[in-house]
N, C-alpha and C positions, 0 to 999 in steps of 0.2 A: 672712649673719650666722649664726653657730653659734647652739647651743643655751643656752650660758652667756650671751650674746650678749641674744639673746630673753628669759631667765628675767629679766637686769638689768633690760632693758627693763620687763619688765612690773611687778616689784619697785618700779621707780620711779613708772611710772603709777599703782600701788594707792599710793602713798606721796601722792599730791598731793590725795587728799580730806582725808583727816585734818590734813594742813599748810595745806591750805587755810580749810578749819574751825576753825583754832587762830589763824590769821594773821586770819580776820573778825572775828572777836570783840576784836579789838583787848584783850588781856589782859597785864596786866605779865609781862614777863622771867620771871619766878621761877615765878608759874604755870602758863605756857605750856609751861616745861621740865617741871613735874609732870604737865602734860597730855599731853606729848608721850611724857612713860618709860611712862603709863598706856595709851599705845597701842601700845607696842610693846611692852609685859608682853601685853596681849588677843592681840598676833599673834603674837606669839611662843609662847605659852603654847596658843594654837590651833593651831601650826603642830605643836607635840609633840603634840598630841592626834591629828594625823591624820597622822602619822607614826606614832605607834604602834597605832593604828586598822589601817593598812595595813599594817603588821608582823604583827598578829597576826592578820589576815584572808587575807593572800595567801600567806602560808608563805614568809614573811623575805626578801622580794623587795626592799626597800627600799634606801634611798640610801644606810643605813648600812653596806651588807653583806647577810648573806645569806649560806647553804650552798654557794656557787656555787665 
């Protein structure tokens, strides 16, 4: 399995506590979908945070680019 491979993998494993915590609470439709965008605002919005953490730490080594 490549790398892209592995990363999905694991993208889905961190994906099954929160869906699974949303699914016990047995919660209507409507705010289950607000519970659900607010988790993925916290990871998303984490995910830029240490993207640019390691941008501005490692001298632009990042996924997005870099001097290279």
């Amino acid at each position: 399995m490549n790398e892209t491979g592995i990363n999905a993998l694991y993208l889905a494993l961190m994906s099954i506590l929160p869906i699974s915590a949303l699914a016990a609470r047995r919660l209507p439709i409507a705010q289950t979908f607000k519970l659900a965008l607010a988790w993925v605002a916290i990871f998303g919005v984490m995910f830029l945070l240490v993207m640019l953490w390691q941008d501005a730490f490692s001298g632009g080594g990042s996924v997005g680019g870099g001097n290279g």
